[in-house]
N, CA, C and O atoms as a GROMACS GRO file, in nm:
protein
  548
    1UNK      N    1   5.218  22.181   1.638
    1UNK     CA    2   5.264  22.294   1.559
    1UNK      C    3   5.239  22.261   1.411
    1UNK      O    4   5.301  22.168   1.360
    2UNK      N    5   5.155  22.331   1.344
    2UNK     CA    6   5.126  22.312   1.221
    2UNK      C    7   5.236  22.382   1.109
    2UNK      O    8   5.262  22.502   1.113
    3UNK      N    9   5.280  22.311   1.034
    3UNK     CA   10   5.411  22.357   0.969
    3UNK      C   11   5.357  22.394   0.809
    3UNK      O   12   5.266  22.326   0.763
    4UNK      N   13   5.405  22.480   0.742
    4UNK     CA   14   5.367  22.536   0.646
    4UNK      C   15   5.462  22.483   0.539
    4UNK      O   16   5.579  22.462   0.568
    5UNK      N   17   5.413  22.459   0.405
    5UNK     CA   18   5.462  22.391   0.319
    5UNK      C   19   5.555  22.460   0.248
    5UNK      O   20   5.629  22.404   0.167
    6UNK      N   21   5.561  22.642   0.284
    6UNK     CA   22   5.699  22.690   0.208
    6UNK      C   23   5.761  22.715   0.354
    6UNK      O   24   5.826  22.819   0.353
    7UNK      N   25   5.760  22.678   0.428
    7UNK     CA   26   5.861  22.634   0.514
    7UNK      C   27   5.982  22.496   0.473
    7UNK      O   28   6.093  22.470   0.522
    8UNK      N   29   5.911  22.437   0.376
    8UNK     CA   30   6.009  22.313   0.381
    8UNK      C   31   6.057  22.394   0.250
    8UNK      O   32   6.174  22.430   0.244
    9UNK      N   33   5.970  22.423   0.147
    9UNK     CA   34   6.020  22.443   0.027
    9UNK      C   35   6.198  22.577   0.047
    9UNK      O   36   6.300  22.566  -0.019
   10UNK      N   37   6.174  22.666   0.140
   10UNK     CA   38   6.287  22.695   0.178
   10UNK      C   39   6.414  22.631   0.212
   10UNK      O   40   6.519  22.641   0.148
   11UNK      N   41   6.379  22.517   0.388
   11UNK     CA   42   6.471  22.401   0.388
   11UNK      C   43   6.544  22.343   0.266
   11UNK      O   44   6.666  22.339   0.251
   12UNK      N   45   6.440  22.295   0.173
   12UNK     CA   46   6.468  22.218   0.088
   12UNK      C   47   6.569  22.312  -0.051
   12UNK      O   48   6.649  22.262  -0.130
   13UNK      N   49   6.539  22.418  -0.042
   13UNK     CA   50   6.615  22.514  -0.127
   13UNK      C   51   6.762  22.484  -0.113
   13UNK      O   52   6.837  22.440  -0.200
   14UNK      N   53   6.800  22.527   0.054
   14UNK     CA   54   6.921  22.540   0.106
   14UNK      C   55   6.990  22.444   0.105
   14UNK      O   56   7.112  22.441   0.088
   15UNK      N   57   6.886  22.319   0.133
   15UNK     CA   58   6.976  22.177   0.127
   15UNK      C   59   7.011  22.182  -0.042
   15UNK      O   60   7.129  22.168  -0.074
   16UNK      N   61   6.952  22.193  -0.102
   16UNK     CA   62   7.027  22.172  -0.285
   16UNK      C   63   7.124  22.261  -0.309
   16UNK      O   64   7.158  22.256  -0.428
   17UNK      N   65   7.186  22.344  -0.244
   17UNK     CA   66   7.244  22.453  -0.275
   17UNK      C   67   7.366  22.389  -0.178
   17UNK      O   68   7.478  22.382  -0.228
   18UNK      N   69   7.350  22.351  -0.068
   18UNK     CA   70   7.463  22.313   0.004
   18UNK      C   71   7.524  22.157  -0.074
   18UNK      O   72   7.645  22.139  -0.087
   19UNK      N   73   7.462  22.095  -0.101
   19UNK     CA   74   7.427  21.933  -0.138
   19UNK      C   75   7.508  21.932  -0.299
   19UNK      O   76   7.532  21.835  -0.370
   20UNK      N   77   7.534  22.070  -0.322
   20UNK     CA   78   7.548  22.104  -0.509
   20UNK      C   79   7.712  22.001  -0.518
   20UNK      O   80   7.721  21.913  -0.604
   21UNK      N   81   7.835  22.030  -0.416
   21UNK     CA   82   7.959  21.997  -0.448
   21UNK      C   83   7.933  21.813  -0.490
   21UNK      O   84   7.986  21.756  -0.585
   22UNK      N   85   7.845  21.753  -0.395
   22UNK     CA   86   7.827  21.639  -0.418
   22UNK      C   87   7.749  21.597  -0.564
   22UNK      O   88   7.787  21.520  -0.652
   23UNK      N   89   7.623  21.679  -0.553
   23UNK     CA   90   7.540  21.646  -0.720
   23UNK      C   91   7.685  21.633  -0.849
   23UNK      O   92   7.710  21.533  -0.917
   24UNK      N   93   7.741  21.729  -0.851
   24UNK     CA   94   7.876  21.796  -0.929
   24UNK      C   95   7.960  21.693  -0.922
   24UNK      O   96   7.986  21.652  -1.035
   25UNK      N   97   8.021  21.627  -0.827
   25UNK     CA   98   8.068  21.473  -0.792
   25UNK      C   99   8.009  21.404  -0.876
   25UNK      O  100   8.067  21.382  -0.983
   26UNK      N  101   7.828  21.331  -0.840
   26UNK     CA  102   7.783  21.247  -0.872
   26UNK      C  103   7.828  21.242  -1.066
   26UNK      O  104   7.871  21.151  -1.137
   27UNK      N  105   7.796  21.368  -1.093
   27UNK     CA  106   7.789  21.360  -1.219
   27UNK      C  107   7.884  21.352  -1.258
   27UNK      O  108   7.871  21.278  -1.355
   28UNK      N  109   8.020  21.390  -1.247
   28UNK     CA  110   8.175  21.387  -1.263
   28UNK      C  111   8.172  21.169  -1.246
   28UNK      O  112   8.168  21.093  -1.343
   29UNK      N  113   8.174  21.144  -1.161
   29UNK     CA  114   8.231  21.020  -1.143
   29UNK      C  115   8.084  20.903  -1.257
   29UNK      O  116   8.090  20.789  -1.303
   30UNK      N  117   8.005  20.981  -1.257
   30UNK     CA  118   7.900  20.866  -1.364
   30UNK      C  119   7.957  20.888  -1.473
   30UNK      O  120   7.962  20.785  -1.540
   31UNK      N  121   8.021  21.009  -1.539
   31UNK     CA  122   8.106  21.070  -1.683
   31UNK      C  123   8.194  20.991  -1.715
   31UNK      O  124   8.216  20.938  -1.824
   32UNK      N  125   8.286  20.977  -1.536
   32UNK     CA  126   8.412  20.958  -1.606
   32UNK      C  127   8.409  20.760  -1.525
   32UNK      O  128   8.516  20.713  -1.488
   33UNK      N  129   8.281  20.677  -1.513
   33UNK     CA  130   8.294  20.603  -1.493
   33UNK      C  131   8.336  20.515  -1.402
   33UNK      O  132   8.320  20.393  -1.398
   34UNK      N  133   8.401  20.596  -1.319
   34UNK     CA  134   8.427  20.544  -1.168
   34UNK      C  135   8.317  20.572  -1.061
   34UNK      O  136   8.338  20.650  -0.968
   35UNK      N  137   8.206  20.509  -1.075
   35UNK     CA  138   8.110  20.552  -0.938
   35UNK      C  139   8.108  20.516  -0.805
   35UNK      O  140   8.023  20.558  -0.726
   36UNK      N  141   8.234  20.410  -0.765
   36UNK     CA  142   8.242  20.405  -0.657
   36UNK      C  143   8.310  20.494  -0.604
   36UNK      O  144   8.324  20.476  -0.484
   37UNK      N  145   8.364  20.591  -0.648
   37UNK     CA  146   8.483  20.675  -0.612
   37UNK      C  147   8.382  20.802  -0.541
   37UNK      O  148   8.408  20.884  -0.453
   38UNK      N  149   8.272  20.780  -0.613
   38UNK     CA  150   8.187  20.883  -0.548
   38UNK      C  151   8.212  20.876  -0.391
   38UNK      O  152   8.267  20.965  -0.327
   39UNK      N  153   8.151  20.728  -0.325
   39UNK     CA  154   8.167  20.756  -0.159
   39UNK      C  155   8.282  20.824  -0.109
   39UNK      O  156   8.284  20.906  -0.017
   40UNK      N  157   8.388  20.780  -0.185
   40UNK     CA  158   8.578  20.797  -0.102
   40UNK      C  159   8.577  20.958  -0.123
   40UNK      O  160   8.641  20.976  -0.226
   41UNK      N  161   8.546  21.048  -0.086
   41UNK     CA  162   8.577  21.169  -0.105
   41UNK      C  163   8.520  21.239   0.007
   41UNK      O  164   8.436  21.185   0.080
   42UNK      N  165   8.565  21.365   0.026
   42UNK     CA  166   8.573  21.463   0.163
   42UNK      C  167   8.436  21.495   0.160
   42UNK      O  168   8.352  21.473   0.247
   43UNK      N  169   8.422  21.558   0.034
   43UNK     CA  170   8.259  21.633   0.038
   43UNK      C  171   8.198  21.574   0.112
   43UNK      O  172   8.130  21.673   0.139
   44UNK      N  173   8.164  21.512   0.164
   44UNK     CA  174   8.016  21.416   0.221
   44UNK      C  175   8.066  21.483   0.342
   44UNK      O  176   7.980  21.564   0.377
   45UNK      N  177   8.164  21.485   0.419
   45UNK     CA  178   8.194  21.556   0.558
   45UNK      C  179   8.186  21.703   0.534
   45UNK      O  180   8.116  21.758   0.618
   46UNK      N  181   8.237  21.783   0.445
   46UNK     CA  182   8.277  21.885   0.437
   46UNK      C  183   8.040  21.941   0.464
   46UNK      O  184   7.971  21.990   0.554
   47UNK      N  185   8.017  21.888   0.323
   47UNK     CA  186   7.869  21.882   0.386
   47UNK      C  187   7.791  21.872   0.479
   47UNK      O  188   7.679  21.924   0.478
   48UNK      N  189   7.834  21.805   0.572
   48UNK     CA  190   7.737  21.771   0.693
   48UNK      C  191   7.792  21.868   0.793
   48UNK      O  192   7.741  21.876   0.905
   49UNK      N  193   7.894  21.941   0.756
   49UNK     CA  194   7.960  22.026   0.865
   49UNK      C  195   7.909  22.168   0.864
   49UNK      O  196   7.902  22.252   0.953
   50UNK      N  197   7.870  22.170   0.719
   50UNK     CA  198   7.764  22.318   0.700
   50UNK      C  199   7.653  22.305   0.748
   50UNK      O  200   7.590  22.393   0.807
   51UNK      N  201   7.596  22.128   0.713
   51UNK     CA  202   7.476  22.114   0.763
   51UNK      C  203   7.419  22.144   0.928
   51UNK      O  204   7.326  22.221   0.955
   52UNK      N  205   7.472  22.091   0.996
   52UNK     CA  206   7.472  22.098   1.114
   52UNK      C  207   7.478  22.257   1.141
   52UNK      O  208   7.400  22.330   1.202
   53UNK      N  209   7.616  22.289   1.062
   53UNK     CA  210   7.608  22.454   1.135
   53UNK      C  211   7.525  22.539   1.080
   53UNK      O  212   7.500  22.635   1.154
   54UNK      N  213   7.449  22.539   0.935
   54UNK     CA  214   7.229  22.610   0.906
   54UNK      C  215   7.174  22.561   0.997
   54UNK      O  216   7.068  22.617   1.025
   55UNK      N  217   7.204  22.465   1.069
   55UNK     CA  218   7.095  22.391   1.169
   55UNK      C  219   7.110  22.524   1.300
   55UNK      O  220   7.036  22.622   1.304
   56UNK      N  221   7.235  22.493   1.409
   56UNK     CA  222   7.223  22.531   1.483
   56UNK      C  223   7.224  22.728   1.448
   56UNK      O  224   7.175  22.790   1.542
   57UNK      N  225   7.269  22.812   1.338
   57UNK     CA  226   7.203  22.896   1.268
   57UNK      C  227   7.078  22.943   1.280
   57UNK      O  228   7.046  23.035   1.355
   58UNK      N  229   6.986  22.866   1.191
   58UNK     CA  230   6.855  22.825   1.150
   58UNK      C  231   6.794  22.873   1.292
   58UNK      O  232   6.752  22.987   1.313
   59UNK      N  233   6.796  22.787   1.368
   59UNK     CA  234   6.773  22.766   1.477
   59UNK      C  235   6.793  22.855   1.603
   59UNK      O  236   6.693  22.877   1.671
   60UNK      N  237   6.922  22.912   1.643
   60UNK     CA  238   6.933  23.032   1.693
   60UNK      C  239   6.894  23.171   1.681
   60UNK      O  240   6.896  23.259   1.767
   61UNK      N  241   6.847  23.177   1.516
   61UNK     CA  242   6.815  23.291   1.493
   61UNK      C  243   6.664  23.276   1.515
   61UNK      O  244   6.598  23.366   1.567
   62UNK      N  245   6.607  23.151   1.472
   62UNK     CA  246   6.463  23.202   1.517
   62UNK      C  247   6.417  23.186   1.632
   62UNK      O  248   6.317  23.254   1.651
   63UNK      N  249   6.461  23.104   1.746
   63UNK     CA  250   6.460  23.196   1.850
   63UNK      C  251   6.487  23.298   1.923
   63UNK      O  252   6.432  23.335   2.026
   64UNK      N  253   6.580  23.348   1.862
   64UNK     CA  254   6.603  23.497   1.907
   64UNK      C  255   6.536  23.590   1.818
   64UNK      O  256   6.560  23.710   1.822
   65UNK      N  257   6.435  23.528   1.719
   65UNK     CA  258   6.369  23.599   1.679
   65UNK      C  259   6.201  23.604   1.722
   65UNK      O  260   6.118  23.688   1.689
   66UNK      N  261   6.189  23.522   1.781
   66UNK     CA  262   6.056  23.468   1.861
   66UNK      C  263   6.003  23.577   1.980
   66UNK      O  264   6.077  23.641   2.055
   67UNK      N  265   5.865  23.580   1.977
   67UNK     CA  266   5.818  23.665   2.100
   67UNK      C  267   5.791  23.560   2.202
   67UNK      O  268   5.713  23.599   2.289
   68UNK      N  269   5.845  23.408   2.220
   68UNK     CA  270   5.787  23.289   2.294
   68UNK      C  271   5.901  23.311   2.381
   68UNK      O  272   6.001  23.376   2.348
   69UNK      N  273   5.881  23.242   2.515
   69UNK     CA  274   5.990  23.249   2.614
   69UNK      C  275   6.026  23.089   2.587
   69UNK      O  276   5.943  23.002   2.559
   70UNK      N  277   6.152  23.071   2.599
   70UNK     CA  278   6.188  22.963   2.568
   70UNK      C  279   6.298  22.968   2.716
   70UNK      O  280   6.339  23.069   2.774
   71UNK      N  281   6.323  22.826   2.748
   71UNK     CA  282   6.392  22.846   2.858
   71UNK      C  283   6.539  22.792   2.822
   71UNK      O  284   6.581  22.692   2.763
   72UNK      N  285   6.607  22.920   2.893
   72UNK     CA  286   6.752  22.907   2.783
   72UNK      C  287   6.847  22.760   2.798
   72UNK      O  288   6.950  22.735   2.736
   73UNK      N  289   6.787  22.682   2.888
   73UNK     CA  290   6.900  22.577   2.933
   73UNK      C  291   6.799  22.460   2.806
   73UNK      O  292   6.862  22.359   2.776
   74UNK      N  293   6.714  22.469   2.765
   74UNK     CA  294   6.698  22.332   2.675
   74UNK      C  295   6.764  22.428   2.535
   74UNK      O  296   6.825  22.364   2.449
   75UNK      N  297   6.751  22.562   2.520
   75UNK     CA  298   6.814  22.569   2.400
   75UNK      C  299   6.980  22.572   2.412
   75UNK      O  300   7.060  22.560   2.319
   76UNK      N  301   6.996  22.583   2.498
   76UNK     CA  302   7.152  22.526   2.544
   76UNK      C  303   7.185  22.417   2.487
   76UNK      O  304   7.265  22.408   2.394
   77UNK      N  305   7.121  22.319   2.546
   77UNK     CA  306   7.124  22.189   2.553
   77UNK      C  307   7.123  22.149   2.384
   77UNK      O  308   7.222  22.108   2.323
   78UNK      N  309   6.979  22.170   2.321
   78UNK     CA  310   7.000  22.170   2.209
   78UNK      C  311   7.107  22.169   2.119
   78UNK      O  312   7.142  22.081   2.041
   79UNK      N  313   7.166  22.305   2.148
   79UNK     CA  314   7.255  22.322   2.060
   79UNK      C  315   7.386  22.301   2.125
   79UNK      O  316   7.480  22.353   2.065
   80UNK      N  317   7.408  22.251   2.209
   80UNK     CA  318   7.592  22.153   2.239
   80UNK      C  319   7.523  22.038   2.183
   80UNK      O  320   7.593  21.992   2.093
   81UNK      N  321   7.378  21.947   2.202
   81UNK     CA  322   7.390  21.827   2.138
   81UNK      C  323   7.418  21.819   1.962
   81UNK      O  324   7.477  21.722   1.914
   82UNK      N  325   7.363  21.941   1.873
   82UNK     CA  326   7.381  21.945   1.785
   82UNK      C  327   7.559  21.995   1.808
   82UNK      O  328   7.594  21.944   1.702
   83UNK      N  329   7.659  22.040   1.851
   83UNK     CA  330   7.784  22.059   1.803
   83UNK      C  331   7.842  21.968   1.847
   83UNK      O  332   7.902  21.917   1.753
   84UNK      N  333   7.868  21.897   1.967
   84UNK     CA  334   7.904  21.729   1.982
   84UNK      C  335   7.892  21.643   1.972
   84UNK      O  336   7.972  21.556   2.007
   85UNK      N  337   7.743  21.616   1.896
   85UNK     CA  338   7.694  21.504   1.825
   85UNK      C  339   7.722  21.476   1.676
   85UNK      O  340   7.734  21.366   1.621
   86UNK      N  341   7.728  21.591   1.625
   86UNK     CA  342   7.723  21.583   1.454
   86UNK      C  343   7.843  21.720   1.409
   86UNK      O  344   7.918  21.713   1.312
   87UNK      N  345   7.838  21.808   1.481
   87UNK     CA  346   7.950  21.910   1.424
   87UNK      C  347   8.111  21.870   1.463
   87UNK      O  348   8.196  21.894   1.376
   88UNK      N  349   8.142  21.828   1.553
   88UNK     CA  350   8.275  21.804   1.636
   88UNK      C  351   8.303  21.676   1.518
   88UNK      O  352   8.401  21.687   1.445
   89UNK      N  353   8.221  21.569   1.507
   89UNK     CA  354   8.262  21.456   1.474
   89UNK      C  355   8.282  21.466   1.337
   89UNK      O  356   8.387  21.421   1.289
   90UNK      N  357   8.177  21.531   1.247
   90UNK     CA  358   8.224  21.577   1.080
   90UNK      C  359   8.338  21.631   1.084
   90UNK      O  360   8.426  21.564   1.030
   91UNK      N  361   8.388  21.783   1.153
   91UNK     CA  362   8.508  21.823   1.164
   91UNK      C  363   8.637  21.691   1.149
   91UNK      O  364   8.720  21.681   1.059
   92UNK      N  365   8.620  21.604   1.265
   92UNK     CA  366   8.720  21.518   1.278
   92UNK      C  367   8.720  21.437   1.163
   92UNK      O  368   8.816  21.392   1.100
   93UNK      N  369   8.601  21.423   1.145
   93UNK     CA  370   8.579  21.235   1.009
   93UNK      C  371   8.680  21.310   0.875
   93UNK      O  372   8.771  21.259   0.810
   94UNK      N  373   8.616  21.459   0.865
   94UNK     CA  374   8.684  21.535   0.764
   94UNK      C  375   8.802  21.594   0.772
   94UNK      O  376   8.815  21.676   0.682
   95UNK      N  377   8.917  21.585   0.859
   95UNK     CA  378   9.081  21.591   0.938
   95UNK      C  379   9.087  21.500   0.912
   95UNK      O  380   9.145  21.496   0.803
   96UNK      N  381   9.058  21.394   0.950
   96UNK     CA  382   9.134  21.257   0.919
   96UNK      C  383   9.137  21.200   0.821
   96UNK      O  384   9.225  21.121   0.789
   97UNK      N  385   9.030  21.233   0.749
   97UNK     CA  386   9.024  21.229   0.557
   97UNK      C  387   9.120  21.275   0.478
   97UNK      O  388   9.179  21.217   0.386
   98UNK      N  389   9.137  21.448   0.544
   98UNK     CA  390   9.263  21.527   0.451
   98UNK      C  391   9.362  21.460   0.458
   98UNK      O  392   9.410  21.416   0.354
   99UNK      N  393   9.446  21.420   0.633
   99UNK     CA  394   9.496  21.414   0.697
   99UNK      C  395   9.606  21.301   0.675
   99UNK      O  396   9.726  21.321   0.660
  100UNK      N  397   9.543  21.184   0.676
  100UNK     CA  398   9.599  21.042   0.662
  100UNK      C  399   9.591  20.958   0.518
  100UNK      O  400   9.486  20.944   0.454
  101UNK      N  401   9.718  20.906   0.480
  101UNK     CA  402   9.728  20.852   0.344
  101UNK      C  403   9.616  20.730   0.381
  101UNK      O  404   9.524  20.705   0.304
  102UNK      N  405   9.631  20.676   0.477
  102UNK     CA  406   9.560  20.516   0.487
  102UNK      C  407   9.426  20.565   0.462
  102UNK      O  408   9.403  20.675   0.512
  103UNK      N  409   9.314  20.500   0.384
  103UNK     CA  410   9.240  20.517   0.370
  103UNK      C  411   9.125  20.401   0.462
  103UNK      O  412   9.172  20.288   0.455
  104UNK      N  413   9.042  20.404   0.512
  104UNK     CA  414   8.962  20.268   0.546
  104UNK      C  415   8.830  20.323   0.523
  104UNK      O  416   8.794  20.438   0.496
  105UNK      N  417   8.747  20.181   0.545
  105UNK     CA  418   8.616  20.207   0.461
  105UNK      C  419   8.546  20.229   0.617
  105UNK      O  420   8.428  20.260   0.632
  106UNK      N  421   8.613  20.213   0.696
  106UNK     CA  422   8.465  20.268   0.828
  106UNK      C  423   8.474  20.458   0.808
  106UNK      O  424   8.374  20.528   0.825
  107UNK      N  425   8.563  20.495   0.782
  107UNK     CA  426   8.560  20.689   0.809
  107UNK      C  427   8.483  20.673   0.681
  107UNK      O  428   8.364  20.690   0.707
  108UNK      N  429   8.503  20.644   0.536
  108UNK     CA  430   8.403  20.672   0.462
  108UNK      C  431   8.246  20.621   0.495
  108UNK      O  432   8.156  20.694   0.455
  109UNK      N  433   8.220  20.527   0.550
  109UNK     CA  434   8.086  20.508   0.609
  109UNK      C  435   8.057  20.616   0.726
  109UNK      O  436   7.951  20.678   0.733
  110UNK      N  437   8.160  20.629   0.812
  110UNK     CA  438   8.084  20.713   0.906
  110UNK      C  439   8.069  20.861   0.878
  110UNK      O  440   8.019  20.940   0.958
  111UNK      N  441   8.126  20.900   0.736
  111UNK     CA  442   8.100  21.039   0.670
  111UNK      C  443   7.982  21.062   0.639
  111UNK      O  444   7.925  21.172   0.642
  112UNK      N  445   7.918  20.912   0.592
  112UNK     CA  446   7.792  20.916   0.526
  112UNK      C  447   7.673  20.917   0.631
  112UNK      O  448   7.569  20.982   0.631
  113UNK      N  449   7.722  20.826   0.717
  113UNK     CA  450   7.633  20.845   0.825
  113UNK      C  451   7.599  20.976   0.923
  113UNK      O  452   7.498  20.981   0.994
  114UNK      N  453   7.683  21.066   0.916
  114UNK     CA  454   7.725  21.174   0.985
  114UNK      C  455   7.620  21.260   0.823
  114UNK      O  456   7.511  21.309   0.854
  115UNK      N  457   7.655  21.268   0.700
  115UNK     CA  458   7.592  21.322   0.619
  115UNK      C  459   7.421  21.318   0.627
  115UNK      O  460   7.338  21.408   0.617
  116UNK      N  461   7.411  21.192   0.646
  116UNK     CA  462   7.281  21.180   0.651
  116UNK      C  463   7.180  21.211   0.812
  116UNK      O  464   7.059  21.227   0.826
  117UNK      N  465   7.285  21.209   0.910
  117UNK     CA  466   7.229  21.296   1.022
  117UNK      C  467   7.242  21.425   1.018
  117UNK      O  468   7.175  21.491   1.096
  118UNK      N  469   7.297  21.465   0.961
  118UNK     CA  470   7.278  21.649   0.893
  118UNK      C  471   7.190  21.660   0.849
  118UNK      O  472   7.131  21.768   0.856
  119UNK      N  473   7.150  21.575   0.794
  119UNK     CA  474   6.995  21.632   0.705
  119UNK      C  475   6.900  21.610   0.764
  119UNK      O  476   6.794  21.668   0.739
  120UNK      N  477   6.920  21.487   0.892
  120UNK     CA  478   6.757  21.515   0.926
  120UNK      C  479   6.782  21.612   1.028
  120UNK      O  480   6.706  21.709   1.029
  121UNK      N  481   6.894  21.606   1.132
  121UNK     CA  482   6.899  21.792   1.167
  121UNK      C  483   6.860  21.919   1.124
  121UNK      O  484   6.820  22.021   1.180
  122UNK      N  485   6.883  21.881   0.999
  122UNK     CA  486   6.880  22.029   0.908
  122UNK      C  487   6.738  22.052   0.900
  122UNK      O  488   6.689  22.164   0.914
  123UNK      N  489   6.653  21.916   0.872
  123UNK     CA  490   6.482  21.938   0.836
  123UNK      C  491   6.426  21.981   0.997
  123UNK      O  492   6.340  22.062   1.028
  124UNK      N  493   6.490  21.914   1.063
  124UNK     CA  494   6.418  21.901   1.239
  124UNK      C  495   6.448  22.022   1.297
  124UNK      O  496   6.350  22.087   1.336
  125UNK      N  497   6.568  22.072   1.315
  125UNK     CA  498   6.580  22.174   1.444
  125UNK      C  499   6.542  22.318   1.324
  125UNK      O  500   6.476  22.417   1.355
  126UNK      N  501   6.607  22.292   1.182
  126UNK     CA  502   6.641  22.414   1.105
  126UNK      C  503   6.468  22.451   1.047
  126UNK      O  504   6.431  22.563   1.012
  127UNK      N  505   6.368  22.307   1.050
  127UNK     CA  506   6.244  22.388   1.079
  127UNK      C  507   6.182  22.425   1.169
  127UNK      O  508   6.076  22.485   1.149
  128UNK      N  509   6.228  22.402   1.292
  128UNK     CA  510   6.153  22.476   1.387
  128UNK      C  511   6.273  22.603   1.397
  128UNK      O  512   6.236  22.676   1.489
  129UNK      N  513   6.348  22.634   1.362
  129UNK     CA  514   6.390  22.777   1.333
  129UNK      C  515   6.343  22.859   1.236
  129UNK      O  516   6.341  22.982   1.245
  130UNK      N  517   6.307  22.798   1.144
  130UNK     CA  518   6.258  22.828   1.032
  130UNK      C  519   6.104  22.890   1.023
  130UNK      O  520   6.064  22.980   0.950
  131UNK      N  521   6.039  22.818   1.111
  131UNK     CA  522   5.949  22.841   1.173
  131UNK      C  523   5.932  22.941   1.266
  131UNK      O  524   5.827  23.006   1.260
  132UNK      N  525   5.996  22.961   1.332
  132UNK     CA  526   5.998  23.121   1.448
  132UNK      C  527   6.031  23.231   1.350
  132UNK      O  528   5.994  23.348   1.363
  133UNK      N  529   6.095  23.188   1.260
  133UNK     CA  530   6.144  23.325   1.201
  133UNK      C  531   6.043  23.369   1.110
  133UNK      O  532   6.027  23.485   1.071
  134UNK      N  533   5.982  23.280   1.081
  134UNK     CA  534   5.850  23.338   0.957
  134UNK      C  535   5.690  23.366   1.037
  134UNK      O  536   5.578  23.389   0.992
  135UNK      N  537   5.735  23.353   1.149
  135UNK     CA  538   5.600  23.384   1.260
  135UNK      C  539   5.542  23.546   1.228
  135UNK      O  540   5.591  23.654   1.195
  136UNK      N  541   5.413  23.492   1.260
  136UNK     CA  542   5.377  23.674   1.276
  136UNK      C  543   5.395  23.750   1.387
  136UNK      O  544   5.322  23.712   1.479
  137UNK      N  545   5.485  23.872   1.422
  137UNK     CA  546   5.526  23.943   1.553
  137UNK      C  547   5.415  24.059   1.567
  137UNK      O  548   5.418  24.136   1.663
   0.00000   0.00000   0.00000
């Protein structure tokens, strides 16, 4: 499948636009000199929880926008692996963030890790949605 280069330039739109609370962070905590404080914060979950959900979005709509037969049990499949793999678990990483005074450094790592599997979700499934939807019908 040959992928078109304002196909990403779109992706890539949405990700800066979702990605903004964190840039806004970055620059807040380089100002005011605390840059480790950047990791310890919700955003990074709150992010990957949108991410995931443009993904499976992205993704639903352009196959239901597609003239291709797709067979409904892998896009099934697809999309519970994208909401129990990466949506269920941001939800939680980001509850237990609000949630609990104790702070530990594995939920802030696994926010990030969870952040950064949003994004390649977001490039992977949300361009091949991205892709059906800009098809010629």
């Amino acid at each position: 499948m040959k992928v078109k280069n304002s196909l990403y330039y779109v992706l890539l739109s949405e990700l800066l636009f979702t990605i903004l609370p964190i840039i806004i962070l970055i620059i807040y905590r380089c100002y005011d000199e605390q840059k480790i404080l950047i990791f310890y914060n919700t955003e990074w979950a709150a992010c990957a929880i949108i991410l995931f959900g443009q993904s499976i979005v992205k993704f639903s709509s352009g196959i239901s926008n597609s003239n291709k037969k797709f067979s409904w049990q892998l896009v099934s499949l697809i999309i519970s692996i994208i909401i129990i793999m990466g949506l269920i678990p941001s939800i939680l990483v980001l509850v237990i963030n609000i949630g609990t005074a104790e702070k530990t450094m594995g939920i802030y790592l696994f926010q990030l890790i969870l952040f950064a599997l949003s994004i390649i979700c977001f490039f992977i499934i949300g361009a091949i949605g991205q892709y059906l939807l800009d098809e010629e019908k």
